[in-house]
Every structure is written in C-alpha cells, then in structure tokens.
C-alpha positions as CSV (number, residue, x, y, z in Angstrom):
1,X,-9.5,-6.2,-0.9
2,X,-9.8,-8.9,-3.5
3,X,-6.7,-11.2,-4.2
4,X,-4.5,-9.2,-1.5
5,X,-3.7,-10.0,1.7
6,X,-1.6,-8.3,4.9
7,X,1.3,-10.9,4.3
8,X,0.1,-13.9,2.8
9,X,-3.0,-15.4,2.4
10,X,-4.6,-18.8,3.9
11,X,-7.1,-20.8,2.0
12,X,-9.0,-23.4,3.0
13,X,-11.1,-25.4,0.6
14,X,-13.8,-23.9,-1.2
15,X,-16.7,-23.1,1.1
16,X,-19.3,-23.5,-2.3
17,X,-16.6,-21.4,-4.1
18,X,-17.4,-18.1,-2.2
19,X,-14.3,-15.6,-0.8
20,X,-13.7,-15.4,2.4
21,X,-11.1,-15.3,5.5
22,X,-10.1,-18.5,6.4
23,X,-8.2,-20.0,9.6
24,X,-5.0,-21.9,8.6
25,X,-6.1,-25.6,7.3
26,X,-4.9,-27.7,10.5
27,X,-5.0,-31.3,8.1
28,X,-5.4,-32.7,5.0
29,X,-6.0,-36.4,4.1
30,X,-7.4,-38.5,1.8
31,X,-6.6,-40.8,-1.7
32,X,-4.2,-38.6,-4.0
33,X,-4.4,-37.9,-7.9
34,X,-0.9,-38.8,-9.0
35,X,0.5,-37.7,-12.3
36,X,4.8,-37.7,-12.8
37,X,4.6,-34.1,-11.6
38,X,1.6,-33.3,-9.4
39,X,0.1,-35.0,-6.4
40,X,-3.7,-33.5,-5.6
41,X,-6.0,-34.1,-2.9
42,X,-9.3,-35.9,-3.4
43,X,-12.2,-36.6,-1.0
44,X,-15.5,-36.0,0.0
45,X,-16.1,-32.9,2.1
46,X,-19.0,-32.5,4.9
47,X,-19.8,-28.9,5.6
48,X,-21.1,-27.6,8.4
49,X,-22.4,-23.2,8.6
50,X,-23.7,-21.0,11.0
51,X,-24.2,-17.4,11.0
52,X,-23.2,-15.7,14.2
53,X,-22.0,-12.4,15.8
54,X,-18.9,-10.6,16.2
55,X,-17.8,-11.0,19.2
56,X,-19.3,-15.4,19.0
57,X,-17.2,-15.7,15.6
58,X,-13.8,-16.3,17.3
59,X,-15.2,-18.8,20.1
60,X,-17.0,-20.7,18.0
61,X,-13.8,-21.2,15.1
62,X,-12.2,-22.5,18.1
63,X,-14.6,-24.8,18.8
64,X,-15.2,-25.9,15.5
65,X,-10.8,-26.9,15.0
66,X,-10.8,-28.3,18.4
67,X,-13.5,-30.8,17.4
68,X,-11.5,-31.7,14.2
69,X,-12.6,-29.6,11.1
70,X,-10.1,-29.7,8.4
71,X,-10.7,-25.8,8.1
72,X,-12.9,-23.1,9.4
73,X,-13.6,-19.8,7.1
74,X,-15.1,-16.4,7.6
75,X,-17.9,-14.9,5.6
76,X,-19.8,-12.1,4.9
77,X,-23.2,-12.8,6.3
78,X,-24.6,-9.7,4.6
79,X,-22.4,-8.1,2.1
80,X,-20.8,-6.1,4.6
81,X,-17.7,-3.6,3.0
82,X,-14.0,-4.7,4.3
83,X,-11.5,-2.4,5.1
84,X,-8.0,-2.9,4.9
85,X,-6.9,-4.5,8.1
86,X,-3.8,-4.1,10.2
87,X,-0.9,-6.3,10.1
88,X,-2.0,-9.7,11.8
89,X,-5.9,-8.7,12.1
90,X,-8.6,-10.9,10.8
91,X,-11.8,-8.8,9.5
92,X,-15.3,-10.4,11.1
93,X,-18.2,-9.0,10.0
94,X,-20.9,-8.0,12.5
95,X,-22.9,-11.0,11.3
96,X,-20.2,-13.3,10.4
97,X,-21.4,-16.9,8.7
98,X,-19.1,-19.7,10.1
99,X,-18.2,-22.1,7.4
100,X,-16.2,-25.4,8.9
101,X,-15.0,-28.4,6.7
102,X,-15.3,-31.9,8.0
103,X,-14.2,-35.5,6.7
104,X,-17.1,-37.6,5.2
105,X,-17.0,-40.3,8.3
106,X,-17.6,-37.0,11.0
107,X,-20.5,-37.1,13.3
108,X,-21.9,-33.5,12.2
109,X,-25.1,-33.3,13.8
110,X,-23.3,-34.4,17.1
111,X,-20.5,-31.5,16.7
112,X,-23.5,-29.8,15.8
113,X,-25.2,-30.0,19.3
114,X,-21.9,-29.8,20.9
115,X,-22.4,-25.9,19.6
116,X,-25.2,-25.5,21.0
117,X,-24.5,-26.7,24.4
118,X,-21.8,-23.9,24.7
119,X,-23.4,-21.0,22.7
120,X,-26.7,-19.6,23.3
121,X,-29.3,-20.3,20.3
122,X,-29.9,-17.0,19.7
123,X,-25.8,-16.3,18.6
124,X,-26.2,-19.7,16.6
125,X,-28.9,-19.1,13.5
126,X,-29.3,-20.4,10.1
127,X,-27.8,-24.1,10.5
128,X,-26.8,-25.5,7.3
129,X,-25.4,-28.7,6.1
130,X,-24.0,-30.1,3.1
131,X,-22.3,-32.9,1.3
132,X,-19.5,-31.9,-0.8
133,X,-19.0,-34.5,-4.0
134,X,-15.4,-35.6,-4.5
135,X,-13.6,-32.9,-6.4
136,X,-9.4,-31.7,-7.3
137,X,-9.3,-28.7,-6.3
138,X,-6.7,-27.2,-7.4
139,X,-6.6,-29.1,-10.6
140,X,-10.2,-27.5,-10.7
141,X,-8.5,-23.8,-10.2
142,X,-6.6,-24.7,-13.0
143,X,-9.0,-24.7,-15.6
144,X,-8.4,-20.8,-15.2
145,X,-4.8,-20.4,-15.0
146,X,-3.2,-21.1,-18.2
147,X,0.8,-19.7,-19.5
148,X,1.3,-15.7,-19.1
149,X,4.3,-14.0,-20.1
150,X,5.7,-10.9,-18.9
151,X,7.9,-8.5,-20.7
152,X,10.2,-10.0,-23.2
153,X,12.2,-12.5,-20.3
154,X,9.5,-14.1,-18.2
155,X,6.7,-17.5,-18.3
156,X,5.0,-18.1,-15.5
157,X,3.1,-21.6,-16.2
158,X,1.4,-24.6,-14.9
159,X,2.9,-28.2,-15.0
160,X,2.7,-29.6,-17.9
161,X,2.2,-26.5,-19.9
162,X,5.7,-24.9,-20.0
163,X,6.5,-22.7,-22.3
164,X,10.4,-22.8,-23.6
165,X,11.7,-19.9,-25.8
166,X,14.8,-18.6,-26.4
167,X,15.7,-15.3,-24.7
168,X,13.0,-15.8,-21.6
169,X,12.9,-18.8,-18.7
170,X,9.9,-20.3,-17.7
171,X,9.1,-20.7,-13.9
172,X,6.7,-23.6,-13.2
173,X,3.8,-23.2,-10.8
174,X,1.1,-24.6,-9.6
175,X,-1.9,-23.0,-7.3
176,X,-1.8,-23.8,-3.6
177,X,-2.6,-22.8,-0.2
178,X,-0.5,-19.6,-0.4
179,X,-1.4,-16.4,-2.8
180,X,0.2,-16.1,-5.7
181,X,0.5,-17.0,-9.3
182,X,0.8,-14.1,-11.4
183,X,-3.0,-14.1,-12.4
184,X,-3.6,-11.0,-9.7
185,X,-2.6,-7.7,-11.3
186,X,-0.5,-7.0,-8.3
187,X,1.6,-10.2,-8.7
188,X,1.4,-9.5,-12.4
189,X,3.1,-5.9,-12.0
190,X,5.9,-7.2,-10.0
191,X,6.8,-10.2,-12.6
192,X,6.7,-7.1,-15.1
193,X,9.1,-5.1,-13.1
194,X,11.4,-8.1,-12.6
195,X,11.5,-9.1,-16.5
196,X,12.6,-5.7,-17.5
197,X,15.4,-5.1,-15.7
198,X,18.7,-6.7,-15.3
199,X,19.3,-9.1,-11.9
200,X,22.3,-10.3,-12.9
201,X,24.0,-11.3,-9.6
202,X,22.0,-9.3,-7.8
203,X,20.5,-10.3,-4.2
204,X,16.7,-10.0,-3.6
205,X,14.1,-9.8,-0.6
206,X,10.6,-10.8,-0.9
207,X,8.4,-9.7,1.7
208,X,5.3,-11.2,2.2
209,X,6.5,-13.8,-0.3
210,X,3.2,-15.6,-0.6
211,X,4.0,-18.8,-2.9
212,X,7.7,-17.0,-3.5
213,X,6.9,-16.5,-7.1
214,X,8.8,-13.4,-7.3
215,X,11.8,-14.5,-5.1
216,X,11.6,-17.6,-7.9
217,X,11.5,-15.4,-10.9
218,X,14.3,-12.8,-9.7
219,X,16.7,-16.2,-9.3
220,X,15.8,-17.3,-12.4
221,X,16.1,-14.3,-14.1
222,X,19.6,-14.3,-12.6
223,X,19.5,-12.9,-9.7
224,X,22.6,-14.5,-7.0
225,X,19.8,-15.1,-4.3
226,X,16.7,-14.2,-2.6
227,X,15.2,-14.0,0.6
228,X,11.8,-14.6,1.1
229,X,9.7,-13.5,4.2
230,X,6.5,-14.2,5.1
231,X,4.4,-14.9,8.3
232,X,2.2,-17.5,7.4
233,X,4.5,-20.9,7.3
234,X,2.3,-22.0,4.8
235,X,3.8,-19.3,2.7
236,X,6.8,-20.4,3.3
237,X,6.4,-24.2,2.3
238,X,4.7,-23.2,-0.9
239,X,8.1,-21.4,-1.5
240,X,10.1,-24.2,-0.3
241,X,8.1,-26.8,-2.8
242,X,7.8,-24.2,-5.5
243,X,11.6,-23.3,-5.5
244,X,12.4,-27.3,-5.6
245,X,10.0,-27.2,-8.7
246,X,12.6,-25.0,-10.4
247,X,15.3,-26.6,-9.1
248,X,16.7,-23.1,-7.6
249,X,16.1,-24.0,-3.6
250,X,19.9,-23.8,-3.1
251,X,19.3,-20.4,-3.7
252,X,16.3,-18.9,-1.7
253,X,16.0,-18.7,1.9
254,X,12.8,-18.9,3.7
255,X,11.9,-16.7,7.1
256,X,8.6,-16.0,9.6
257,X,9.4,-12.7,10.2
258,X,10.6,-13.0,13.5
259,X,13.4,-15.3,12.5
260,X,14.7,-12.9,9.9
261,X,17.9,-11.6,10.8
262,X,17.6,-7.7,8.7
263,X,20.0,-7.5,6.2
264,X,20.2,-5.3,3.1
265,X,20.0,-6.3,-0.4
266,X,19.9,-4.7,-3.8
267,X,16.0,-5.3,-4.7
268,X,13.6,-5.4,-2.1
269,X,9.8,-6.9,-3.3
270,X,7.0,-6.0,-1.3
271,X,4.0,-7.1,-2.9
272,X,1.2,-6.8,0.4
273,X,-1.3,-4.4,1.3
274,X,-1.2,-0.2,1.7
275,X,-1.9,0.2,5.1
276,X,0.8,-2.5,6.2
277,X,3.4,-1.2,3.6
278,X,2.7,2.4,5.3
279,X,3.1,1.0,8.9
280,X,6.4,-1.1,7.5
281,X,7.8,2.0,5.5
282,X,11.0,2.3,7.9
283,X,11.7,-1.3,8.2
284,X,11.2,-2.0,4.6
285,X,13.2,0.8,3.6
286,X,16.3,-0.3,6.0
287,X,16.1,-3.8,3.9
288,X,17.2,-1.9,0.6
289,X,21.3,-0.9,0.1
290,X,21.6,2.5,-1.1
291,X,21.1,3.0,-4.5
292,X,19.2,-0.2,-4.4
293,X,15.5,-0.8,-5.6
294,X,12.4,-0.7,-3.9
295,X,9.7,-2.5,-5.6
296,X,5.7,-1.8,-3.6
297,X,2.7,-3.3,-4.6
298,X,-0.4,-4.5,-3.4
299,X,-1.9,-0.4,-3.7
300,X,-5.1,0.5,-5.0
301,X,-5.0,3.7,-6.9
302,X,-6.2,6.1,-4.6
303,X,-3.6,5.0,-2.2
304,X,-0.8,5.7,-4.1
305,X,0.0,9.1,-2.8
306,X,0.0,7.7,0.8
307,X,2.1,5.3,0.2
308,X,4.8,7.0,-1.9
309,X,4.5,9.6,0.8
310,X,5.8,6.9,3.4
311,X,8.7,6.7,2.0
312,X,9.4,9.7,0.0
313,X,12.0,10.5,2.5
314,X,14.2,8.0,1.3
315,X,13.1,6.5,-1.8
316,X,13.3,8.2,-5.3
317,X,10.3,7.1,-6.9
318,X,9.6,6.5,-10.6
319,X,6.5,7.0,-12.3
320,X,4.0,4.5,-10.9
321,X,2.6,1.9,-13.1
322,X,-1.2,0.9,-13.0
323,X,-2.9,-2.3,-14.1
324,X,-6.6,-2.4,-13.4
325,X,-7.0,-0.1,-10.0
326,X,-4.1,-1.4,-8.9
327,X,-0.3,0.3,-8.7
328,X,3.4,-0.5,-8.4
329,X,5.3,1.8,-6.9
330,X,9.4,1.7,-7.9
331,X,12.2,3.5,-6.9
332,X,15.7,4.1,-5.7
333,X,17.0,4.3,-2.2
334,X,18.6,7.7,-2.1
335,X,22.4,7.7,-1.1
C-alpha cells in the first residue's frame, strides 16, 4: 500500500529513489547542512544489492547490519503485488533485491565476499555496486512539499515557509525518518477532520502517530493534550523533535505500545492500515470515552465496509469521507 504503513513507517535513504521496506537505519554520520532552523545530513553513500530468495532475505539483512551498513531495504525484485501485512510483519517478496547502504571509506567488495562465504551463489545473484554522490536528502524531498492548508483552521508547512493568518495556526514540519506530513491523502483526511471541529480542551490519542503530526495539530488547534503511540521509536522521536518545533512538547506524551498505560480520551486518531485497525477494533475502541470520537484512516475504498463493520457495534459512524481511493471513517462511541 503506497504511503501507509502497519504503525509507522522506517526509511532508510533512498536506494536510487525506489519504494521499498526498509530495516530501521542503525546510524547516521557525516558533515551537516546547518541553517538557524534545520540541521541535514550530507555524505557520500556506497551501495551495495543483491537479489535473493525468501526465505535468504532475512539472513542476509542480518548479515549486511552486522558488518556496519547504515541501512538495509527490501525490494521488489519482480513487480510482485503486496498485500496488506499483519501488525509487525515485513512483506518479502519471493525474489527479494537486498539493497544495503555503506559509508564511502567501507571495504565493499570485502563485505561482498564475506556474503558469499556464508550463502550459497546460487541464493546471491545479480551483484551490483554503486557510488552515491553527496546529496540532502531531505532537503531534496523538499522540493515537493510545499504549505497546504486544511479547512478554514489548519497550515501544515516547512521551515522557513510558514504561513501566518489570522483565524488558522500554522504547524511547522519538516520530512524525516517517520511517515507523515500531510502530503498522503490519509494524513491529509485526518488534518481535515481535526480543522473542522472544535478541540477546545479536549484530550487526544494518536495511534500509530508516525511523525505525531496529528497529535501536534489537535494541541495546537486547542486541544488540552495528546497522546501519541507508535511502535517504531523512531516515530516517537520524530514526535518528540516535531512537537519541540512547535513548542507544544509540554503537552504530548510519547509511548511504544507496550509502555502505554490504556486510558480513555475524547478523540482517538488512528491513521494505519485496514487489516490492523480490524484486528485492533476492541482495543482502539476501549481508548475512546463514550460519546467521544473515533477518527480511522489509512482504508482503501473497498475496505470501508470491513472496517466500519469492526466496529459498528460500538461506534456510530458518519458518512465516510474519500480522497483519492482512500477513506476516513468518523464516528461516536455509543453511550
């Protein structure tokens, strides 16, 4: 599923700009682009890939890390369909290419016959190696993200390109290692949810908070507080640095899921996947005070009825909105 993810999404650096599932970056160095508000990473990049097999993929990830790549990603060898996963699951493709990142002064062809000394040729095909030039990143990413509004209340905008109006607030963000920037029609549906209605001292949870734009935006908008869950810790220090950003971190509280005491709140954000927000439909549900709302996205539009029938029992939905093939699901907790 494009843009979406189970909980949050890790990135790694681009593997020649094509998608894929990436293992969590392990470390990042190298001279930095300093500006009064943003600090980038810039270096040269070697790249080592390999297309293997299903059951090799795993194995040789491990291997790659353990000898010191800065990141390891999963590809599509041969344009293979993805189906949602379940909670926690990483998708390999039957012929999976391998795609690890190493600094410019790594041995490669060394780590390279390391590989082979382990894996049998045959599971270890179509070597490739590269030289990536020096290059920003994210200040590269953000030649595409620019200052969106949504409703009459809300600007979600890059540094240095705030926009200041009266009647709306402006959050400040800038992309990361952690999804979400409003630019993804699910994200997008969710701000537009939150900048029509009134948060005034109300408290929020944000599961699978991503880069906690939406816990952010429901404390700005004036919500009291906001929870945000999510179980990559990447996630959560993108929500950590991003809420400092807007100067509102006195006010959002950051949990791996298995540190999160339940508690209950008035608007519950949960802006994942179908399949996990059907398997999470009593939890979730719990999370919301009676008569509170229940905000779901993350749904394609053939899921819709699945997912509204998950928790039908207990929420009062409205009419779904759509954007693209994507939904948001909204409704009341029933008393």
């Amino acid at each position: 599923m494009p843009g979406r993810r189970s909980m949050s999404a890790k990135t790694s650096k681009p593997a020649n700009a094509s998608e894929g599932v990436a293992k969590p970056v392990s470390r990042l160095h190298g001279d930095t682009l300093n500006s009064p508000e943003i600090t980038i990473t810039v270096m040269a990049w070697q790249q080592i890939s390999v297309i293997t097999d299903e059951q090799t993929a795993p194995a040789l990830a491990d291997l790659f890390s353990d000898m010191g790549a800065v990141s390891v990603t999963y590809l599509d060898a041969e344009d293979e369909p993805v189906y949602e996963p379940a909670i926690g699951e990483t998708k390999i493709w039957s012929r999976t290419q391998v795609v690890a990142l190493y600094e410019t002064d790594v041995d490669i062809d060394s780590i390279k016959q390391s590989i082979l000394d382990q894996f049998e040729p045959a599971r270890c095909r179509d070597w490739r190696i590269e030289q990536l030039a020096d290059q920003a990143w994210e200040r590269a990413w953000m030649e595409y993200y620019h200052p969106m509004k949504f409703g009459e209340r809300l600007w979600v905008c890059p540094t240095g390109q705030e926009q200041y109006e009266s009647g709306t607030v402006c959050l400040t963000l800038d992309p990361g290692l952690a999804f979400g920037t409003g630019t993804h029609p699910t994200t997008a549906l969710c701000l537009e949810w939150l900048a029509g209605h009134d948060l005034t001292g109300k408290t929020v949870i944000d599961y699978g908070c991503g880069s906690g734009i939406l816990a952010i935006a429901a404390v700005l908008l004036g919500a009291q507080s906001a929870i945000a869950v999510d179980i990559d810790p990447q996630a959560l220090t993108a929500t950590q640095d991003n809420a400092i950003k807007n100067k509102v971190e006195d006010k959002i509280a950051c949990y791996l899921p298995e540190h999160f005491q339940p508690q209950q709140a008035d608007i519950v954000l949960a802006n994942i996947l179908a399949k996990p927000l059907i398997e999470l439909a009593e939890p979730i549900t719990e999370l919301v005070v009676p008569a509170g709302q229940l905000v779901l996205s993350g749904i394609l539009r053939e899921q819709g009825e699945s997912v509204m029938a998950a928790y039908e029992a207990s929420i009062a939905f409205q009419p779904s909105a759509q954007q693209e093939d994507w939904l948001r699901l909204a409704g009341t907790r029933k008393v």
